[in-house]
C-alpha positions in Angstrom: 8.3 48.6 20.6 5.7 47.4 23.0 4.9 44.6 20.6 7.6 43.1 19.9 7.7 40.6 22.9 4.3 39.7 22.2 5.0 38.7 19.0 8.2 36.7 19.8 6.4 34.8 22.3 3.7 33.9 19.6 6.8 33.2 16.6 8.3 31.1 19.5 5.1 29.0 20.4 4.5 28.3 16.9 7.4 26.8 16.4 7.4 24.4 19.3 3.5 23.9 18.0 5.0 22.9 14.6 8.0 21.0 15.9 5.6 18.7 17.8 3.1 17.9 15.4 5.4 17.0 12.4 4.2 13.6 10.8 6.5 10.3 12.3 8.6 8.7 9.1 8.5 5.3 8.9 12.3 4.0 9.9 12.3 1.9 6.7 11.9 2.5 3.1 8.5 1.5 1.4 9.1 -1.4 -0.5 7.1 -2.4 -3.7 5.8 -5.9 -4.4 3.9 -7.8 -7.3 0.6 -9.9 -5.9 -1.1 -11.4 -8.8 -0.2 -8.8 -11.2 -1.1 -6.5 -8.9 1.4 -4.1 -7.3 1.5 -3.7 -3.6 3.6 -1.0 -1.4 4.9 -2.2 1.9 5.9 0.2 4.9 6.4 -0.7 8.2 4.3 1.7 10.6 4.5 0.1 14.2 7.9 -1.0 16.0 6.2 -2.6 19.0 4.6 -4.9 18.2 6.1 -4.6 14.4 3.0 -3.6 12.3 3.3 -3.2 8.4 0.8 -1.5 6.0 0.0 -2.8 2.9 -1.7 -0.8 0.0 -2.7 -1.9 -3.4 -2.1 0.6 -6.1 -5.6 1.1 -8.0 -3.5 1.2 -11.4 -5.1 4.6 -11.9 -8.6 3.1 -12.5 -7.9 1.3 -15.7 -10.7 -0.3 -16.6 -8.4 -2.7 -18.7 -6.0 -3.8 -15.8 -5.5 -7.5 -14.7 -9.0 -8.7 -13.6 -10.1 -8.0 -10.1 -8.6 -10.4 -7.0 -9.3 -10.8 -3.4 -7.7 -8.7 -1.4 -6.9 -10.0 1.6 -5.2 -12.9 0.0 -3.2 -10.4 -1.9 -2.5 -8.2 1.2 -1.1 -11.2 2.8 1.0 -12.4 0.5 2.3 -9.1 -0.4 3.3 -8.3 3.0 4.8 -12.1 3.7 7.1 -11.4 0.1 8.1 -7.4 1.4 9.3 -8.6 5.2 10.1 -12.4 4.7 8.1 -13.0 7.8 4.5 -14.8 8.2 1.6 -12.7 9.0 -0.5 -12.6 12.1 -3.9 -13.6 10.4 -5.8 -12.6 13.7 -4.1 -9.3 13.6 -5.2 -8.1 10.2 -7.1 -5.5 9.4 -8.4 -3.4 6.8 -9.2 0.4 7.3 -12.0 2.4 5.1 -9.0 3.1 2.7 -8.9 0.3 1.7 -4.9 -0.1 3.4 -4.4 -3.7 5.6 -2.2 -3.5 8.4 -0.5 -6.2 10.4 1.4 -8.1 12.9 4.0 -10.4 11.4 6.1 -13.0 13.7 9.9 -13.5 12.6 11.1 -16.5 13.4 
């Protein structure tokens, strides 16, 4: 009987440990693009400034795919097609991933 508040307090601290660390979904909906026959998705990850995340799907290493393309051309464009907006070139950057992310100006 002794144990039971203990363990309450530890069920209860868990679940405020859980509820805070629960991933952030992005508001909108990742949206798919075509880049040089090459297929990009688009989420957007930032709100302030508005940031978007491009990443090129690696067509599952098929060594017959469309030949190879730059990619920051492609990340720019696909970006530009999946928010209609232009793309802050000095904002761009790629991570290790191999993901390019953003600022775009709308308007």
């Amino acid at each position: 009987m002794k144990l039971r508040a203990p363990l309450t307090a530890l069920a209860m601290i868990g679940l405020i440990v859980a509820v805070d660390t629960a991933p952030v979904v992005a508001k909108e909906a990742t949206k798919t693009v075509s880049v040089m026959s090459r297929t990009w998705a688009v989420t957007q990850v930032a709100d302030a400034p508005v940031v978007y995340r491009a990443t090129r799907d690696n067509n599952n290493l098929n060594p017959f795919g469309p030949p190879p393309r730059l990619r920051t051309v492609q990340a720019i464009a696909a970006i530009q097609q999946a928010t209609g907006c232009k793309v802050i070139r000095s904002s761009m950057y790629q991570n290790i991933s191999g993901q390019f992310f953003s600022q775009v100006s709308c308007g």
